[in-house]
KOLBAKE-188514 format. One record per residue: residue in one letter; z, x, y of N, C-alpha, C in turn. Coordinates in pm, whole numbers, padded with zeros to 5 digits, always signed. Example, Ala and Ser with C-alpha at 12.3 -4.5 7.8 and 13.67 -1.06 7.14 Angstrom:
KOLBAKE-188514
a+00780+01319-00569+00780+01230-00450+00780+01320-00330;s+00708+01285-00225+00714+01367-00106+00787+01290+00003;
This chain:
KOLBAKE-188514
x-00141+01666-00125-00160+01591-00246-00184+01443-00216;x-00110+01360-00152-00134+01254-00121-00236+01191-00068;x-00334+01322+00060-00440+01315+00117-00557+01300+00011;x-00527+01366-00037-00638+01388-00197-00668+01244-00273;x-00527+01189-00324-00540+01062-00364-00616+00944-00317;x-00518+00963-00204-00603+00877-00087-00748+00850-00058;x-00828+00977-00069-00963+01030-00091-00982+00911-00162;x-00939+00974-00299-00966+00947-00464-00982+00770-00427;x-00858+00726-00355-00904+00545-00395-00994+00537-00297;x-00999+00601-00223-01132+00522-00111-01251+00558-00219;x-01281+00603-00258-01416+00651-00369-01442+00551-00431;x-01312+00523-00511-01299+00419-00586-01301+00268-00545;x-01276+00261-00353-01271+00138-00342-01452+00121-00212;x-01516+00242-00246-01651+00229-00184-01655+00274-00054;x-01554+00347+00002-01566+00310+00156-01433+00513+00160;x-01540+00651+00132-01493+00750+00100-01512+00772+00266;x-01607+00708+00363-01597+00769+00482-01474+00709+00583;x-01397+00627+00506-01301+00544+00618-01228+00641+00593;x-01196+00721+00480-01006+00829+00543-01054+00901+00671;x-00963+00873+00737-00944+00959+00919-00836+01064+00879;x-00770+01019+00794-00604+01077+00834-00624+01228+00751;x-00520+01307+00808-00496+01424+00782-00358+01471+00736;x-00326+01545+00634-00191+01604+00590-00125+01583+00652;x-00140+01660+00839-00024+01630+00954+00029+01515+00956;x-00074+01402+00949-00053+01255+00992+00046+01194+00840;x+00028+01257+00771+00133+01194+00604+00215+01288+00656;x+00247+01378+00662+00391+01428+00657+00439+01418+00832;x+00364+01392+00879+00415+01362+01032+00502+01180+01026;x+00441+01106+00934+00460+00985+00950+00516+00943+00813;x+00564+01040+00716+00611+00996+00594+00775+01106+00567;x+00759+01201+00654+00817+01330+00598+00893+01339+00745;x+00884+01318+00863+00942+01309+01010+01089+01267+01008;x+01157+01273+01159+01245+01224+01154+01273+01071+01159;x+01171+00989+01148+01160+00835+01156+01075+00802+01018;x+01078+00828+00903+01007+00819+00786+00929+00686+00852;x+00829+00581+00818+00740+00517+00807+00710+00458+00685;x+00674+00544+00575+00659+00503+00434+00725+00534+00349;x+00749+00522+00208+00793+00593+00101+00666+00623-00022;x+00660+00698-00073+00568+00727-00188+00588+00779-00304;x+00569+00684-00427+00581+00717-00521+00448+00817-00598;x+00483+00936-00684+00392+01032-00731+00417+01012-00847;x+00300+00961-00969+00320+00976-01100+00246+01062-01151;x+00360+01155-01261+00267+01282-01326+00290+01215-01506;x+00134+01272-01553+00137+01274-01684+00099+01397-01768;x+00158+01428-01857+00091+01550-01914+00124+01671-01800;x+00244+01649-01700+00227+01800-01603+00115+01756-01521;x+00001+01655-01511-00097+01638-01357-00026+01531-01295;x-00068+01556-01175-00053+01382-01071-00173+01317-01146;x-00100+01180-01126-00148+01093-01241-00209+00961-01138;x-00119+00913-00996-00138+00836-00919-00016+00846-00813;x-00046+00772-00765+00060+00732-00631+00073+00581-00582;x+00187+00521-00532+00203+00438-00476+00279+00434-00320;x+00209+00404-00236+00268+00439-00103+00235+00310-00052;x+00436+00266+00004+00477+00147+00046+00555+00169+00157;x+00625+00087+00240+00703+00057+00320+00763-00104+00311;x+00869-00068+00383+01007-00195+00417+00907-00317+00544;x+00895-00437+00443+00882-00539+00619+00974-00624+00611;x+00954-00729+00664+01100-00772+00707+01037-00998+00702;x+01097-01075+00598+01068-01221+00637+01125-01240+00706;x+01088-01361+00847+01143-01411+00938+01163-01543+00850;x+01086-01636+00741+01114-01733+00659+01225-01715+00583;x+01252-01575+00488+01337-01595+00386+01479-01526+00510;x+01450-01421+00612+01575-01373+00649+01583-01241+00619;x+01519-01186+00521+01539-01074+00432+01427-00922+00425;x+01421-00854+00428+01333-00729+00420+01250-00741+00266;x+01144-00719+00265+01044-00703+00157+00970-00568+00167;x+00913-00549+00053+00854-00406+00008+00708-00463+00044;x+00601-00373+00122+00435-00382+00081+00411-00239+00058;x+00349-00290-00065+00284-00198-00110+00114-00154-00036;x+00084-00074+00011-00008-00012+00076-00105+00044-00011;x-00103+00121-00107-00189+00181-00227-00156+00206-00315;x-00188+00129-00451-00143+00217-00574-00288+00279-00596;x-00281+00357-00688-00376+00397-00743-00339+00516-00844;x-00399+00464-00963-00396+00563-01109-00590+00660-01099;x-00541+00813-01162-00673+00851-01181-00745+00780-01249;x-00886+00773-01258-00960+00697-01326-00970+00731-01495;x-00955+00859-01523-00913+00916-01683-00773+00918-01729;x-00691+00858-01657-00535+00813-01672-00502+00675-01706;x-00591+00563-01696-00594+00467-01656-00550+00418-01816;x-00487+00286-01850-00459+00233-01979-00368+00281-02035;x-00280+00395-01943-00147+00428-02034-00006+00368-01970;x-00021+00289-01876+00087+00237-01830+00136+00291-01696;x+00049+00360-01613+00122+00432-01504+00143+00376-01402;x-00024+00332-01389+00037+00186-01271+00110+00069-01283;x+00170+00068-01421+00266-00065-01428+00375+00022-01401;x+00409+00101-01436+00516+00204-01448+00561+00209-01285;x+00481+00222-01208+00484+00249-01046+00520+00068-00994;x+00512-00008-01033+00478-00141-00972+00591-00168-01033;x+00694-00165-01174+00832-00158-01224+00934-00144-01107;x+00916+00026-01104+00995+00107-01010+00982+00038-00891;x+00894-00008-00833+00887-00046-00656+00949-00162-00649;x+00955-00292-00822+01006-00416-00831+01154-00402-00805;x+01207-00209-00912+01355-00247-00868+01377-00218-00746;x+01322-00109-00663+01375-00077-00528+01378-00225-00438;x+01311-00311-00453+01305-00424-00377+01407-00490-00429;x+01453-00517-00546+01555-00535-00580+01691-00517-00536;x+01695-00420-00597+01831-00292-00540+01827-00298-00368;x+01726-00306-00287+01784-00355-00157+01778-00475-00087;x+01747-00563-00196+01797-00644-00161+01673-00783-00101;x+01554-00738-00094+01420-00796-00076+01389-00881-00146;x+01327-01014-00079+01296-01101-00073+01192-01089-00154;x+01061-01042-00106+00938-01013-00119+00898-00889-00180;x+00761-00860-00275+00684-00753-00302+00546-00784-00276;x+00462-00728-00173+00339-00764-00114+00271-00687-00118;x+00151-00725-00152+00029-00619-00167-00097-00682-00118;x-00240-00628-00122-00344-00702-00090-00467-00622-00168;x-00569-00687-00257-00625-00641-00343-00780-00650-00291;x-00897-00593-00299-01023-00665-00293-01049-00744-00340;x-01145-00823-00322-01148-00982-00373-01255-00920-00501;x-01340-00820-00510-01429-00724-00603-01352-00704-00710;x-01273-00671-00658-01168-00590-00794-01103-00628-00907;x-01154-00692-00964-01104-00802-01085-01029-00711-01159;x-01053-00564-01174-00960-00524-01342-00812-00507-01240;x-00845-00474-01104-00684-00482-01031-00638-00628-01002;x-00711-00738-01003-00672-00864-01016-00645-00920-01120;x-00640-00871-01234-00633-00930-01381-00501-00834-01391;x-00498-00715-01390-00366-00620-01380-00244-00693-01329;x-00252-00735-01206-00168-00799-01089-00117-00906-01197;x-00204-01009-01209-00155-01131-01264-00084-01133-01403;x-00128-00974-01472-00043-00988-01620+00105-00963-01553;x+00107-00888-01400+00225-00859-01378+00358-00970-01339;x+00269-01155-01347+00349-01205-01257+00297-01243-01123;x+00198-01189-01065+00187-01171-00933+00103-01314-00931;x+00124-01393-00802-00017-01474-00759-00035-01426-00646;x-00184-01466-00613-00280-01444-00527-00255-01537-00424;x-00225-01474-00297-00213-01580-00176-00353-01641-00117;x-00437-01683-00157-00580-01700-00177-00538-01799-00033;x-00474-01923-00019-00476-01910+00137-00437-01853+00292;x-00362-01718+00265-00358-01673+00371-00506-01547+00389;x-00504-01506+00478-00605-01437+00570-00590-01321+00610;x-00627-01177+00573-00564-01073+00627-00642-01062+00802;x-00572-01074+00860-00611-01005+01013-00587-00880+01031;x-00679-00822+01104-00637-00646+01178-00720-00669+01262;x-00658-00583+01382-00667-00523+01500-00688-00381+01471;x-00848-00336+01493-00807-00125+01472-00903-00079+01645;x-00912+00062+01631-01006+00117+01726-00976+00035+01851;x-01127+00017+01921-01154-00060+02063-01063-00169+02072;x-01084-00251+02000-01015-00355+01976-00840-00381+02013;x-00803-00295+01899-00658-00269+01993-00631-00199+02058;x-00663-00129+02131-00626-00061+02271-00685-00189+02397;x-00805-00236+02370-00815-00302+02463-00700-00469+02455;x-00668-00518+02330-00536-00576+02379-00416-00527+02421;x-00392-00393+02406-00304-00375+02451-00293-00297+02567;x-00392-00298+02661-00440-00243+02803-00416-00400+02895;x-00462-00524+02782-00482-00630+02866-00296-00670+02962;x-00347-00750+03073-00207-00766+03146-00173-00870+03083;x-00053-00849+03095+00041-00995+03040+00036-01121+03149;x+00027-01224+03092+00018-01344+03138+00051-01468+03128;x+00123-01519+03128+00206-01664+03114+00109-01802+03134;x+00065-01837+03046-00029-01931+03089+00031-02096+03049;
């Protein structure tokens, strides 16, 4: 089910050939003996309605563990009844309740009805920080490189 979703927002976010991952890899890395993520499943009417799948990071500024959120996403014929606020509630108290500093997410800069969403929620836009990643070639070859003290 989650794989499915997952699908579903890449469709939605233009880019249906980037999912790699497979069932094994969500329940290997969500469902294992070292969980990785947590995921929220919203049903309406008896269907899955959306999902939100987050994990625990941790400020070295505040001291404290924060929630990022990784994907929400509501079906596209679900949309306007409250589900993804409903999911973004729930994840506010868990950050809460343990105690987190922070609730972090990262949106396309395209995506205005999820940037207009965000901001009725409260949220601002860290418009000066920068997302970096390392994927593929890239990180294996830093992390093949030798260490060096310069």
């Amino acid at each position: 089910m989650i794989l499915r979703l997952v699908r579903d927002l890449a469709q939605y976010e233009r880019a249906p050939q980037a999912v790699v991952a497979s069932e094994e890899d969500f329940l290997r890395h969500g469902f294992g003996p070292r969980p990785r993520f947590s995921v929220l499943i919203a049903e309406e009417d008896g269907q899955v309605a959306g999902f939100a799948l987050w994990f625990f990071t941790f400020s070295t500024w505040l001291g404290k563990p924060g929630v990022y959120l990784e994907d929400l996403f509501v079906r596209p014929e679900l949309r306007g009844r409250g589900v993804g606020k409903a999911m973004m509630i729930e994840l506010a108290r868990i950050a809460v309740r343990e105690g987190c500093g922070r609730f972090e997410w990262s949106v396309l800069d395209w995506n205005q009805p999820s940037i207009d969403f965000y901001r009725s929620l409260g949220a601002r836009l860290m418009e000066e920080w920068v997302v970096c990643r390392l994927e593929g070639d890239a990180l294996r070859s830093l992390a093949e490189r030798e260490r060096r003290v310069d």
